[in-house]
C-alpha positions in Angstrom: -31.4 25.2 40.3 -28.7 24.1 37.8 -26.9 27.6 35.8 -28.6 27.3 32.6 -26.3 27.8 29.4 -26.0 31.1 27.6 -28.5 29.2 24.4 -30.7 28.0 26.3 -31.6 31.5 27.1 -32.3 32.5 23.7 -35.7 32.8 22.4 -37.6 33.1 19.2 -40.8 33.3 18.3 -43.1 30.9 17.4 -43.2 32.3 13.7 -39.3 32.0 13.3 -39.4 28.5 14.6 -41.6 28.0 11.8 -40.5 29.6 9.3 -37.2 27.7 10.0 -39.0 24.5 10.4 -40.8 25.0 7.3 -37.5 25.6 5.3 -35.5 22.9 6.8 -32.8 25.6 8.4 -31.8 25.7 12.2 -29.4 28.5 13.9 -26.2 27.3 14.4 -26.2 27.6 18.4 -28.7 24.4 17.8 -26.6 22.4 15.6 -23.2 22.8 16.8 -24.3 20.5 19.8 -24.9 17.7 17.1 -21.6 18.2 15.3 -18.9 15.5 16.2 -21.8 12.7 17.4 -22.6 11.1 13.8 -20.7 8.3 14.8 -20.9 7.5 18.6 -19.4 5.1 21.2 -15.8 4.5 19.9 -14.3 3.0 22.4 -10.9 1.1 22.8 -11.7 -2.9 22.3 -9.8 -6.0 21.5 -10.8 -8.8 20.0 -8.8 -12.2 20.8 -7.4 -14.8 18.1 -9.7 -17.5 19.9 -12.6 -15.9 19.4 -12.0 -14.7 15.9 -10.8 -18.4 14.9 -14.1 -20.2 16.2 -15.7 -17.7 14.5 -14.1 -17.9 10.9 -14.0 -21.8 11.2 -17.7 -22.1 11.6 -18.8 -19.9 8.8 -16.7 -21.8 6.8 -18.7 -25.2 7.7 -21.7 -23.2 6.6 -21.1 -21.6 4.0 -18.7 -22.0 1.0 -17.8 -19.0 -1.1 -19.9 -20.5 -4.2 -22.9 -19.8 -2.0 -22.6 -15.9 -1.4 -24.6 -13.9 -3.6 -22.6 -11.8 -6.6 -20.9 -9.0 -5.9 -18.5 -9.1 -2.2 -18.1 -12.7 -2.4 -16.1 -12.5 0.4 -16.0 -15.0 3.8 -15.1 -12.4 6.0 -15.6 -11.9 10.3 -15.4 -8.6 10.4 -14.7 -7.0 14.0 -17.4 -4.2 14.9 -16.6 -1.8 17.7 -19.3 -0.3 19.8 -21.3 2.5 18.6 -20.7 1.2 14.8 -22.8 -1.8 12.8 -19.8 -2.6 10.0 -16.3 -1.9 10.8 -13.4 -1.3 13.8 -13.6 2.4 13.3 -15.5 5.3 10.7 -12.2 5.5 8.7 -10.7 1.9 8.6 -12.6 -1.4 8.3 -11.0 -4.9 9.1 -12.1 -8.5 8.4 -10.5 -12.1 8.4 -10.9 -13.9 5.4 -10.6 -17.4 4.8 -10.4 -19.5 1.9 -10.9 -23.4 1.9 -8.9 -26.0 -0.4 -9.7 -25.5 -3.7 -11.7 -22.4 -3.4 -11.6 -19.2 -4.8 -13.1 -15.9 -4.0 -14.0 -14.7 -7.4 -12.1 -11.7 -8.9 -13.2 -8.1 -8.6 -12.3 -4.4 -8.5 -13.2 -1.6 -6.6 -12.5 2.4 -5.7 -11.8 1.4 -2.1 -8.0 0.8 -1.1 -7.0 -2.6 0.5 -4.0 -5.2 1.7 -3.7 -8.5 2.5 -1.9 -9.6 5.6 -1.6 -13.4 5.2 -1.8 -15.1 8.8 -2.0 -18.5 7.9 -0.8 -18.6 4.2 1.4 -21.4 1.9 3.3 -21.4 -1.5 0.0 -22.4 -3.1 -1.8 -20.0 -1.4 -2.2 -17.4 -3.7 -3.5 -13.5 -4.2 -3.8 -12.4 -8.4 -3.9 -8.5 -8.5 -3.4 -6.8 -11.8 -2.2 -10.4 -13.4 0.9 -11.3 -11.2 0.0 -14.3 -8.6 2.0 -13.5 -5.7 2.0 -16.0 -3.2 0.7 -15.6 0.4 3.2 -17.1 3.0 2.8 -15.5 7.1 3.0 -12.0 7.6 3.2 -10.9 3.8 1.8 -7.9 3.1 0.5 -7.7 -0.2 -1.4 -4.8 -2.0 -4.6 -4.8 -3.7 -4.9 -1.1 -5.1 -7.9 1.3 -5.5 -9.6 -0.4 -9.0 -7.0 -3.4 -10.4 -8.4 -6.7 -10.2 -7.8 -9.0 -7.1 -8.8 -12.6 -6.8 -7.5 -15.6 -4.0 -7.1 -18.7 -4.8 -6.0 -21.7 -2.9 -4.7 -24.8 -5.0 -3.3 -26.2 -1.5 -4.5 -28.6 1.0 -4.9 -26.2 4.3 -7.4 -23.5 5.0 -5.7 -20.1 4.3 -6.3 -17.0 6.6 -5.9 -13.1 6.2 -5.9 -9.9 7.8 -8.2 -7.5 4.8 -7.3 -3.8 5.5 -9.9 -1.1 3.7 -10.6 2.5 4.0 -14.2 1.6 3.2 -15.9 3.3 6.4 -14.3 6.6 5.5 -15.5 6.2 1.2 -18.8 5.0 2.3 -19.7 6.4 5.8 -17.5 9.4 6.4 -17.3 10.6 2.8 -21.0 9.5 2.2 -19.4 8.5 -1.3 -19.9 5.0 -3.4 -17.4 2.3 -3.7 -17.4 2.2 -7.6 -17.4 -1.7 -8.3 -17.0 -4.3 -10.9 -16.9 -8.2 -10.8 -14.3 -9.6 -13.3 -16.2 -11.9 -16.1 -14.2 -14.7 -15.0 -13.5 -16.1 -11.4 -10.2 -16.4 -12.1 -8.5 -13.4 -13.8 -5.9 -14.4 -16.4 -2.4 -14.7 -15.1 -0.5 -12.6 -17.8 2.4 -11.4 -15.8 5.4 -13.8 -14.2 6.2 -13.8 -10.6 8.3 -10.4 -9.6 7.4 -8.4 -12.1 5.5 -6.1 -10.3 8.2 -5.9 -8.1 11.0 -5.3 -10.2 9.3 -2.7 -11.3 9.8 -0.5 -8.5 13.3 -0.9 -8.0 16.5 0.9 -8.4 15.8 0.8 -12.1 12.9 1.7 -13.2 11.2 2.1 -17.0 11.7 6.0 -17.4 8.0 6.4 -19.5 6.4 5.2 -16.2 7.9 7.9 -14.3 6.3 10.2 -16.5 2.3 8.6 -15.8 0.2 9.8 -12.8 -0.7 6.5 -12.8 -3.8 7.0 -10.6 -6.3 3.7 -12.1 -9.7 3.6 -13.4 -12.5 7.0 -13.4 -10.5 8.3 -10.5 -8.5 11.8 -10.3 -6.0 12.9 -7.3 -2.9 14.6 -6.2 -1.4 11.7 -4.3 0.6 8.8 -5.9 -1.1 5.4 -6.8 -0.1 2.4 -5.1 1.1 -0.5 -7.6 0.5 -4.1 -6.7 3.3 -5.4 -4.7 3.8 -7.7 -2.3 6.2 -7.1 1.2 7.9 -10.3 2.1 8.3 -11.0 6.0 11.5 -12.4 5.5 12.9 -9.3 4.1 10.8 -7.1 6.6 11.7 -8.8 9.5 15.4 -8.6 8.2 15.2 -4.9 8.4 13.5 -4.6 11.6 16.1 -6.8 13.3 18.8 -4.7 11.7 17.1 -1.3 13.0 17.2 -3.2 16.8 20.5 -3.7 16.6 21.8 -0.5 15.5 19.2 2.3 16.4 17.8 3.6 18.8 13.7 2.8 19.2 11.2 5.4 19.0 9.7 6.6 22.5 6.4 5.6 21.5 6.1 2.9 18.9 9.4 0.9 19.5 11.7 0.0 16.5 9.4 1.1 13.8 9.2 0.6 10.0 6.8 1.8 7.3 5.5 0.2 4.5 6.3 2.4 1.7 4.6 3.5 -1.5 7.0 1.6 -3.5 6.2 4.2 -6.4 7.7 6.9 -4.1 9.6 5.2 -1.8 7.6 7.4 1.1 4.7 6.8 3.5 1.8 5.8 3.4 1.3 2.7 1.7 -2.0 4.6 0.7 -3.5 8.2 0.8 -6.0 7.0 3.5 -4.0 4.4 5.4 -0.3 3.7 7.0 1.3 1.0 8.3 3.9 -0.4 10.5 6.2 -2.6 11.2 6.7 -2.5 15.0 9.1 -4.3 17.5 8.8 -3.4 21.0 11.6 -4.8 23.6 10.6 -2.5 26.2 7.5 -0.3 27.8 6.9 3.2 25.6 6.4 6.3 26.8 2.3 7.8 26.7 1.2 10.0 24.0 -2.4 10.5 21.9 -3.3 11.8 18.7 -6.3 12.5 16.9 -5.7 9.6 14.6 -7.3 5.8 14.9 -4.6 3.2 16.0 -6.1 -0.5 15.1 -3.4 -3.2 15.5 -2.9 -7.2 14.5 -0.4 -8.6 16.9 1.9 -10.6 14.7 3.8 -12.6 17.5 4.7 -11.6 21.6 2.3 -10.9 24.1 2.2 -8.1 26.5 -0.7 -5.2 27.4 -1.9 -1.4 25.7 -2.5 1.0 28.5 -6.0 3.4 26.7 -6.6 5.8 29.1 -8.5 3.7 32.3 -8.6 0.0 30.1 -5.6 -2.2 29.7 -5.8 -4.1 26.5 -4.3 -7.7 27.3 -3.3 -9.1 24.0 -1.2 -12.1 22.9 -0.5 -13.6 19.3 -3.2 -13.0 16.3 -5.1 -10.9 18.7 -6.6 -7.6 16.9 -7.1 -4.4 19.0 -8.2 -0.5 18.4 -7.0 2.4 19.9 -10.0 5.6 19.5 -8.4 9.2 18.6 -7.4 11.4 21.4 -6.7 8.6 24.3 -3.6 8.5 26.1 -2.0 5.4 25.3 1.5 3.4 25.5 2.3 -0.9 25.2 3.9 -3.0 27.7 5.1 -5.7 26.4 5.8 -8.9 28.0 9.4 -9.7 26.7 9.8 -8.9 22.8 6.5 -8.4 20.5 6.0 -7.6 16.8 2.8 -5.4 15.7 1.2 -4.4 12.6 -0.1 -1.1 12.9 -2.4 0.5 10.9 -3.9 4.3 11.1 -5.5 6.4 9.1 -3.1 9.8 10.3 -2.3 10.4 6.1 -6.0 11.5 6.3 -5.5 14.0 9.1 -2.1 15.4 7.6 -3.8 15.7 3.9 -5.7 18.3 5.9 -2.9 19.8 7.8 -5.3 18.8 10.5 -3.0 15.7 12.7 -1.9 16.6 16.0 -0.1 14.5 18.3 1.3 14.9 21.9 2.1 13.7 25.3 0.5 13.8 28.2 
């Protein structure tokens, strides 16, 4: 006969079970087993290019933007990991978006955070946010902060195709909070700022009233800085990472790494709920977990992640998820660059990450 557990000795009487029933309360020794299952199944997954570009080129045969109904007029594939119906994780939420020749996906607002990481972009290729058109060639990074109006639109002759990266699982489903919204009154917002300005902004030199603004957007309150619009070029990111190969010495676990900096602080994250990275492996890293989500867009190289038992094959364009508390180091066949994106800032706000290795 199996040891029973010290609860499941316990008894009460009829009457207490319902009087608890009848108040919609439960002793804690009952509840504690539900804690930590709300969202089940995570599991480490990848999700190859192929697969995801067959999939985003027939929606786009069937259905142009004009077609979606108001509101997320968005032509998104959107990778869903097991155990979950909408996103890669309960904190982060991933897509590729495309938008055809002459389209555009109307301009809108919203309380969730979100970037763009172009992966098939062009001069004419274009991302408005907060009146600035900044244009999407491969492997920007541009922001699209919490409530400024974002809309895309291609004036070129090629499909263009994105990573979108939003903490909307963790406002919506781990928060249980809404995603204030508004659609602009016009598809197009008006362009009334020149190219760079939002950049030059955030310089060396900056207007000295501004540093004086919390700057946070819309109905919103915090204690974190807001995240302007800007836009990362590849050229000059790639530039730095080269740099940081040939004169440093890589990280144990993520390679030659660089973060994409609140350019209002000059610090990490890019976002209170998200980070990202820049990172260049040339050589296998060393294990470690943490009780962060790892999702990652391989941005050229092949090799394979090692999560706990599964080995994660990737190669170019290929999107993959590590779950919190899995043992994990890359391989990588040669030289590879990653984007990698986490939401630890929402752990440390807490004083709550932990990291180690095996």
């Amino acid at each position: 006969m199996a040891e029973q557990e010290p609860e499941e000795l316990l008894e009460m009487s009829t009457d207490t079970e319902r009087l608890l029933e009848e108040n919609d309360l439960r002793p804690l020794w009952e509840v504690e087993k539900d804690f930590g299952n709300q969202f089940g199944g995570f599991e480490a997954d990848i999700w190859k290019w192929d697969d995801i570009q067959a999939s985003i080129d027939a929606i786009e045969d069937d259905v142009p933007i004009a077609d979606l109904p108001p509101g997320f007029q968005r032509r998104v594939a959107v990778p869903v990991n097991t155990g979950y119906r909408n996103a890669i994780s309960n904190t982060i939420y991933l897509g590729v978006q495309t938008v055809s020749p002459g389209e555009t996906a109307p301009a809108h607002r919203h309380g969730a955070n979100a970037l763009r990481f172009t992966i098939d972009g062009s001069e004419d290729m274009k991302t408005v946010v907060a009146g600035e058109e900044f244009p999407m060639r491969d492997n920007d990074l541009i922001t699209t902060p919490q409530w400024e109006w974002h809309d895309h639109v291609n004036d070129g002759d090629e499909t263009a195709a994105w990573l979108d990266v939003l903490d909307l699982p963790l406002v919506l489903d781990s928060l249980n909070a809404r995603n204030t919204f508004e659609n602009h009154e016009l598809d197009r917002q008006p362009v009334t700022k020149s190219q760079g300005y939002w950049e030059s902004q955030y310089g060396r030199a900056r207007p000295f009233e501004d540093t004086k603004e919390d700057g946070i957007p819309g109905p919103f309150e915090g204690n974190c800085a807001a995240t302007p619009p800007y836009r990362f070029s590849w050229k000059d990111t790639l530039q730095t990472l080269r740099q940081r190969a040939e004169n440093d010495e890589p990280d144990p676990h993520d390679g030659y790494s660089l973060s994409y900096v609140n350019p209002a602080t000059g610090q990490p994250p890019l976002f209170p709920t998200m980070s990202f990275r820049a990172q260049l492996l040339q050589a296998e890293t060393d294990p470690h977990f943490h009780n962060a989500v790892d999702a990652y867009f391989v941005i050229e190289g092949e090799g394979a992640t090692h999560v706990g038992d599964d080995v994660l094959e990737w190669s170019e364009r290929d999107i993959f998820v590590i779950p919190p508390d899995e043992i994990h180091h890359h391989d990588p066949d040669g030289e590879a660059i990653l984007l990698g994106m986490t939401d630890r800032p929402v752990f440390e706000a807490f004083n709550f990450y932990a990291e180690a290795e095996p």
